[in-house]
N, C-alpha and C positions, 0 to 999 in steps of 0.2 A: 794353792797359794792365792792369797787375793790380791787381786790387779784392779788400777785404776788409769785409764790411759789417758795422759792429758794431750789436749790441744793448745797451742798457742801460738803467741801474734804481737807483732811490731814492727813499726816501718820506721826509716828515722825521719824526724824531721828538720826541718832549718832552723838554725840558732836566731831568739830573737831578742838581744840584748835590751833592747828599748822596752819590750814588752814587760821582763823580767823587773825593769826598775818599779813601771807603771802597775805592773800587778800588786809587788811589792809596796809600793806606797798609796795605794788606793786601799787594803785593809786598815778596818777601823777596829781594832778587838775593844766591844763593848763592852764587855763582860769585864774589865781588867780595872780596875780603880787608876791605875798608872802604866797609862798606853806609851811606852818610851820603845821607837824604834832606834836601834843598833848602828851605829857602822858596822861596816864588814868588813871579815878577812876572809882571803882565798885562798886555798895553799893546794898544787897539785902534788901528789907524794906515791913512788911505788914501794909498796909494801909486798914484803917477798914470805911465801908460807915453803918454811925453808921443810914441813913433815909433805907437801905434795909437791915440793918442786916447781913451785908456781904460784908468778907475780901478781900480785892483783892492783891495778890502778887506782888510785880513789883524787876526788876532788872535792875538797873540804870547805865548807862556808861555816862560818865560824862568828858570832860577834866579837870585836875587838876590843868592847868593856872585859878589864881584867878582875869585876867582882864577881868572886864566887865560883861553883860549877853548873854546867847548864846541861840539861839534857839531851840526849843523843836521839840519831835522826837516820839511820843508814835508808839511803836510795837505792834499790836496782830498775836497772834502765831495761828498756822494751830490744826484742831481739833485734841486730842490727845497730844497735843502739852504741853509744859511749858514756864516761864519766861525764861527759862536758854536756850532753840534753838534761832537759829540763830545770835549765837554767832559774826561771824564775820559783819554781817548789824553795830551790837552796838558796835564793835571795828572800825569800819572805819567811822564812822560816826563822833561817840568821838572824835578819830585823830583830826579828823578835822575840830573843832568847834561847834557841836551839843551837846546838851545833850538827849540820845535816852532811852527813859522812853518801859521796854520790860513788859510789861504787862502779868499774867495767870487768865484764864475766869477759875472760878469753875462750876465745870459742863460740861465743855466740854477740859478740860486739861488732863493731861495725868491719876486721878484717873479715868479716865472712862474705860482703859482699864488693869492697875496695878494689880487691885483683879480679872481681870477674867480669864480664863485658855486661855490655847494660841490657840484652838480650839474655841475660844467665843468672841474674842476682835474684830475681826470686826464686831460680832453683837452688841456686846455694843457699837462702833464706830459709826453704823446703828442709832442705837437707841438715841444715844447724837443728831445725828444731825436733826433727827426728831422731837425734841423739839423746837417748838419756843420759849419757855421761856428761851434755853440758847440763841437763836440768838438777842434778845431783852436783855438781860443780859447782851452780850460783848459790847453790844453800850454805855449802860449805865455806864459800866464799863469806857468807854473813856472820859465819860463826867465827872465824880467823879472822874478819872486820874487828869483831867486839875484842877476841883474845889481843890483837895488835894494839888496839884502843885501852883495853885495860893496864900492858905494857908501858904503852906512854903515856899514860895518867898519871901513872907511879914511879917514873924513873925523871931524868934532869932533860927533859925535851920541850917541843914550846907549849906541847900541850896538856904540861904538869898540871896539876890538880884544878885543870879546865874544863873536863867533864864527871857530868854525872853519870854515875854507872849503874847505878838503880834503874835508874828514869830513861830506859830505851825502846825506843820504837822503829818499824820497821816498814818502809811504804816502795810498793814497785805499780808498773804500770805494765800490762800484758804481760806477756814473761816475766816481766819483772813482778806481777802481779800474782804467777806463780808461785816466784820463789819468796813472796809475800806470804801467803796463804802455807808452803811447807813449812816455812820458820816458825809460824805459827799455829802447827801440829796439823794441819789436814794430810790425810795417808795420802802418799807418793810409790808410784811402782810396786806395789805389793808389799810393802813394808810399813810398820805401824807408825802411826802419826811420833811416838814417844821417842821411835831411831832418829829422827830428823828433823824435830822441830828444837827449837832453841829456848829455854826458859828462863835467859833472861830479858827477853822482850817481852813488852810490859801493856804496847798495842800495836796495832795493824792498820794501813790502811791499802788495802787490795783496789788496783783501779783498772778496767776494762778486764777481770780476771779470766782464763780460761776456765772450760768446764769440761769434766769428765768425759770421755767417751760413753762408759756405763753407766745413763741415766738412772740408773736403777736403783743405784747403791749409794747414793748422794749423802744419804743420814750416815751410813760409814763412814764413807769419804771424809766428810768435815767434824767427825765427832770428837775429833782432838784437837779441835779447835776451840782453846777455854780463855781466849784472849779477846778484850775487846777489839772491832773493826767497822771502821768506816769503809763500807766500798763503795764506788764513785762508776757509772756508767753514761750512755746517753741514748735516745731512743733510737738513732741509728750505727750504733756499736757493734757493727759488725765486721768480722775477721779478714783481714784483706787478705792472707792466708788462713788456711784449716775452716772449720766448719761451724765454729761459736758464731751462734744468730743473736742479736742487739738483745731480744727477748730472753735469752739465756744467760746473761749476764748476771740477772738479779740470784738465779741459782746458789750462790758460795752463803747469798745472805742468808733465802730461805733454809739453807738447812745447815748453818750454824745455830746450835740452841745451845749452848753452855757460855754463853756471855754474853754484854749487851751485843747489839750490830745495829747499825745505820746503813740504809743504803739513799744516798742520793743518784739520779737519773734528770739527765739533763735534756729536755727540751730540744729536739734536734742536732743533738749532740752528736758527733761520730767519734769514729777512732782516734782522732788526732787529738781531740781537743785537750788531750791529758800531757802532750810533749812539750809544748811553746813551741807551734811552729811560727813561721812568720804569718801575720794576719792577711797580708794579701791575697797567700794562700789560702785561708783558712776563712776567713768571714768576716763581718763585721761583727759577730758574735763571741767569739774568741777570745777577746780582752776582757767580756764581762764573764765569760765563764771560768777562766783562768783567775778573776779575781775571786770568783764564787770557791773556788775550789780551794785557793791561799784562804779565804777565809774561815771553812769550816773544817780544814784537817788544821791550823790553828787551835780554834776552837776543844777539835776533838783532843789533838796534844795536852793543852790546856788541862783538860777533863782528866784526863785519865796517865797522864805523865806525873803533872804537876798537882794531881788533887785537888782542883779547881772546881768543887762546885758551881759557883758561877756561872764557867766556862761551859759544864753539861747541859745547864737550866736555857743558857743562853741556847744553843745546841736543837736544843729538844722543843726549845717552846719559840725562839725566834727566827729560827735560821728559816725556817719556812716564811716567813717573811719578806726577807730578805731575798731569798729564792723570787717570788713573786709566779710571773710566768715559765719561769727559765728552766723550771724544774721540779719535782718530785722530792720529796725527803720522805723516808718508809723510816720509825724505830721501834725495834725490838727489845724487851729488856731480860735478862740472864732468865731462865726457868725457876 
C-alpha cells in the first residue's frame, strides 16, 4: 500500500480586529475596472453532519449587497486554531465579493489545548496532529461545508440564492493547509488522491503547507493535484512543531504539474505571519504582509473563480511589483 506521512503545524495566534479592517482596506484590486468594497455580514452558525454525528462550527463573512451570487471561499484554520482566526482573510475577501465560509475541525481546534496546563499544550498539540482520524476529519469537514452550503442556497434561508456554487475555492494555513492540498487531490495516507479530494473546488490556496515524510515520492504525492494554487510561505517558515524546514515549504509547488501554481515567499516571513496575529507581537512587518497576502489570493480568486483575465495578467506580471523587497513570486503554468 502506498503511504505518504504528513507532518503539520499551527500555533494560535491573538485576534487582531484593527489589523483585519486595516488589511482589508488597504487592498487596491487594480485589475478590476470597478473597485467597490462591501459592507459585511457576519453570521456564526453550527452546522450538524447528522451521516458522522458531528458539528462543525463555521464563521461566515459574507457581503451584505443583495445582488446576485458570489463565490465561495471555505477557510480551515491551523491546528489549535478556531473559526474566529484569521480574521482579516474573511474581512477582505467579503469586501470584495466572496462569501468566505471559516470553518473549526473538532479535534484539532483550539479544545485540544484549552483544558491542558501551559506546561502540556504542545504535547496535546503533538498528540492532535498525530491522529489521522482528525486529518481525514477536516477534509470531510469541507465536503459537508459545501453539501450544507448547497442546502441552503436552494431552500428559504438567508442564504438563498446567495452563493455561487460553481465558483468554489478552498484556502487553509498549516493543517489547514493540509486539508487544502487533500481537497485538492494530493494522496493522503495511502489512499488515492481521487478518494478524498473534492471536485467541486475550482482553486487552492495552501499557505505554510506541510510536507511529506517520504521525500521521495513527492511527484506521487501531488499528482492529483489538477487544480490551480497559490501557495504562500516565508523565508523563515519553520514548524514550531514536526520537522517541515522554511526551505521545504516550496515543495507542494515544485511538484505540482498538472495546473498552473504560484508560489509567493516572503522575505523574513515566519510562521505567524499567515494568522493576523497582533502586530506587537509580530513586527512591524506584519501589516504590510497581511496586506500583501489579501492582495494576491484576491487577485488569484479573481483569476480563476471569476474568469478574470485581468486579475491573472495582473498576478503574473504585476504583483512582483508590488511585492518589491518583501518577497519572491515563483509561477508555474499547467504542462
Amino acid at each position: 500500500m502506498k503511504r505518504f506521512c504528513w507532518l503539520w503545524v499551527a500555533l494560535v495566534w491573538v485576534a487582531n480586529p484593527a489589523g483585519a479592517a486595516q488589511a482589508r482596506e488597504a487592498v487596491v484590486p487594480a485589475w478590476r475596472t470597478n473597485a467597490v468594497t462591501n459592507e459585511i455580514l457576519v453570521a456564526n452558525e453550527e452546522w450538524l453532519d447528522a451521516k458522522r454525528g458531528r458539528t462543525v462550527p463555521v464563521k461566515i463573512y459574507a457581503p451584505k449587497s443583495q445582488a446576485g451570487a458570489f463565490p465561495v471561499i471555505i477557510f480551515s484554520h491551523g491546528l489549535g486554531g478556531s473559526r474566529d482566526g484569521y480574521e482579516y482573510l474573511g474581512q477582505c475577501w467579503a469586501a470584495h465579493g466572496y462569501v468566505a465560509v471559516h470553518l473549526q475541525h473538532a479535534g484539532s481546534d483550539d479544545s485540544v489545548w484549552k483544558d491542558a496546563g501551559v506546561g502540556q499544550r504542545m504535547g496535546a498539540m503533538r498528540r492532535a496532529a498525530a491522529q489521522p482520524r482528525n486529518a481525514m476529519d477536516r477534509v470531510q469537514d469541507v465536503s459537508f461545508a459545501i453539501d450544507e452550503l448547497t442546502r441552503l442556497n436552494a431552500t428559504n434561508s438567508p442564504w438563498h440564492a446567495k452563493l455561487d456554487l460553481k465558483r468554489i475555492g478552498v484556502a487553509g494555513h498549516s493543517f489547514g493547509a493540509h486539508t487544502t492540498l487533500a481537497t485538492a487531490g494530493a494522496a493522503y495516507s495511502g489512499r488515492s488522491a481521487a478518494g478524498i479530494g473534492d471536485p467541486r473546488v475550482k482553486a487552492a490556496i495552501p499557505m505554510s503547507a506541510p510536507v511529506p515524510a517520504n521525500k521521495r515520492r513527492l511527484d506521487e504525492a501531488y499528482a492529483g493535484v489538477k487544480i490551480p494554487c497559490l501557495h504562500m510561505t516565508g523565508t523563515e517558515d519553520n514548524s514550531p512543531i514536526g520537522d517541515t524546514k522554511a526551505e521545504e515549504r516550496r515543495l507542494p509547488f515544485d511538484h505540482c504539474r498538472n495546473s498552473d501554481q504560484y508560489l509567493i515567499t516572503f522575505t523574513g516571513g515566519d510562521h505567524a505571519i499567515f494568522g493576523g496575529r497582533d502586530r506587537k507581537l509580530g513586527g512591524g512587518k506584519d501589516a504590510e504582509f497581511q496586506r500583501l497576502i489579501c492582495q494576491s489570493s484576491l487577485a488569484f480568486w479573481d483569476a480563476y473563480l471569476r474568469d478574470d483575465a485581468k486579475a491573472k495578467e495582473w498576478l503574473i506580471t504585476k504583483f512582483k511589483d508590488a511585492l518589491g523587497k518583501e518577497g519572491v513570486l515563483e509561477t508555474k503554468a499547467k504542462k
